[in-house]
C-alpha positions in Angstrom: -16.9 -52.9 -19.9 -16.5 -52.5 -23.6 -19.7 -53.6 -26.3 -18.7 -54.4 -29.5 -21.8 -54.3 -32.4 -21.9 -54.7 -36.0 -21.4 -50.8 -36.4 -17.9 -51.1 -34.6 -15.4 -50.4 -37.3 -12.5 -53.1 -37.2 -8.8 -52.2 -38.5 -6.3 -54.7 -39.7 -2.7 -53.8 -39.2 -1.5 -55.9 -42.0 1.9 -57.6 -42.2 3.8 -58.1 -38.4 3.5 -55.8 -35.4 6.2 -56.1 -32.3 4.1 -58.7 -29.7 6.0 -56.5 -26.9 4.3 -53.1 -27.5 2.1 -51.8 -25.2 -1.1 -49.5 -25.0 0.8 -46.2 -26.0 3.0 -47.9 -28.6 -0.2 -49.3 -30.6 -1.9 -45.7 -29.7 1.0 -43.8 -31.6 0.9 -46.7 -33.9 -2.6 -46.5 -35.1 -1.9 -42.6 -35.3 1.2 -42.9 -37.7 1.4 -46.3 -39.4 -2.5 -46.6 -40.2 -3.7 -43.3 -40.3 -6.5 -43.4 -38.1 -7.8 -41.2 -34.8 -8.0 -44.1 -31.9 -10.3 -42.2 -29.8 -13.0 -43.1 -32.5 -14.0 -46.1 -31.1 -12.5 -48.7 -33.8 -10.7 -51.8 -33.1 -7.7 -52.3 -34.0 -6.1 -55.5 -34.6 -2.6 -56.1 -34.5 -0.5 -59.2 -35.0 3.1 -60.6 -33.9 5.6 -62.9 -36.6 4.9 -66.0 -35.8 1.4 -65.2 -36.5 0.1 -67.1 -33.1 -0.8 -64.1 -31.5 -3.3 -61.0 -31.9 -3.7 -58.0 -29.7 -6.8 -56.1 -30.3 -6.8 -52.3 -29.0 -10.4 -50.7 -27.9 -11.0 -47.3 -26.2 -14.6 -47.3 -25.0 -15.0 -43.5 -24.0 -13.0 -43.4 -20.7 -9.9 -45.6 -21.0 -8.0 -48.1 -23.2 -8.8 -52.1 -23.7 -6.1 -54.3 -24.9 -7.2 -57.9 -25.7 -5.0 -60.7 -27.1 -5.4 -64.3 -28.3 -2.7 -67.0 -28.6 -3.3 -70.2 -30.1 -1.5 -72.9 -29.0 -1.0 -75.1 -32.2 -1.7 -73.0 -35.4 -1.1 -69.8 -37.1 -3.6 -66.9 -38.1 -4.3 -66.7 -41.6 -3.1 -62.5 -41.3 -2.3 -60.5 -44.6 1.1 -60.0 -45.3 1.0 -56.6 -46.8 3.2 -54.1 -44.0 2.1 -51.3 -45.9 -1.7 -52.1 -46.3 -4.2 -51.3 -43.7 -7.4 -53.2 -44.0 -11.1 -52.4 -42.7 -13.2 -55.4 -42.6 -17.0 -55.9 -40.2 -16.9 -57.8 -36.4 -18.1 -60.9 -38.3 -15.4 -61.0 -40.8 -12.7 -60.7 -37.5 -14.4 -63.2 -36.1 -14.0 -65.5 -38.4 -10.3 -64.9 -38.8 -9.6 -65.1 -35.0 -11.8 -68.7 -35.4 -9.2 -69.8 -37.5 -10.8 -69.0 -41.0 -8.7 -67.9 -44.0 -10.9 -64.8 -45.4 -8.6 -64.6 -49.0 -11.3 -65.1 -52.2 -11.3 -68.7 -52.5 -14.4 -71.2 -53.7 -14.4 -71.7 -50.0 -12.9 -71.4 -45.9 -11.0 -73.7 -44.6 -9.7 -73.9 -41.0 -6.9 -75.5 -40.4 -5.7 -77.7 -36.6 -2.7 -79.6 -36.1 -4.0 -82.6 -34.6 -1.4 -85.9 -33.5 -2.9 -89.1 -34.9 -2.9 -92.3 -33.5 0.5 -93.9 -33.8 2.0 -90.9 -34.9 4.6 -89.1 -33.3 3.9 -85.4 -35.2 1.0 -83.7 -35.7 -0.6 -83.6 -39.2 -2.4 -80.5 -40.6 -5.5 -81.4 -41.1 -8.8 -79.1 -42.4 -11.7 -79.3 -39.4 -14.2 -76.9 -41.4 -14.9 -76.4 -44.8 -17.6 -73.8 -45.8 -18.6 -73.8 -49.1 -20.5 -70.7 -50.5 -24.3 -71.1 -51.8 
């Protein structure tokens, strides 16, 4: 079983990863493309085009984890950048896998696609909104 604390060091892949690649293709990715020595204990993030998916790669001392999330009706808010690799804290991935934007704004929205009554498509519609104090 893998623990994840608030001293785990998260890694953003920025910009699109291939949703097909396995454990060793992320390994030798995060070794090449992001510069970093997986076998440190860091998560690292990846996620596909359509930004609906993220795989999340782990090794907790004896073997690899690979976690993924799809959500059904709506998109991550993931930086475009392919060449930038970002390194943000556990909270701030968890409020980007929630659904939050995490771009400097006044404040975070998330954002559902929800079908209204008598309507036949959904409508984007904000379900959060956090303003800073």
């Amino acid at each position: 079983m893998f623990w994840l604390s608030e001293q785990t060091r998260v890694f953003l892949r920025t910009g699109v990863t291939d949703g097909r690649l396995g454990i060793d293709a992320l390994r030798g990715l995060v070794g090449k493309a992001m510069r970093q020595d997986v076998l440190t204990g860091g998560l690292f993030v990846f996620c596909n085009g359509r930004r609906n998916r993220i795989r999340c790669l782990l090794w907790d001392g004896s073997g690899f984890w690979l976690a993924s999330k799809r959500v059904e009706r709506a998109t991550f808010a993931w930086p475009r950048d392919e060449a930038q690799v970002r390194q943000m804290s556990l909270a701030q991935l968890r409020l980007l896998v929630d659904g939050f934007e995490l771009t400097s704004r006044r404040g975070w929205r998330r954002y559902e696609e929800r079908l209204a009554r008598g309507r036949t498509h959904p409508e984007v519609i904000a379900t959060r909104d956090l303003q800073p104090r």
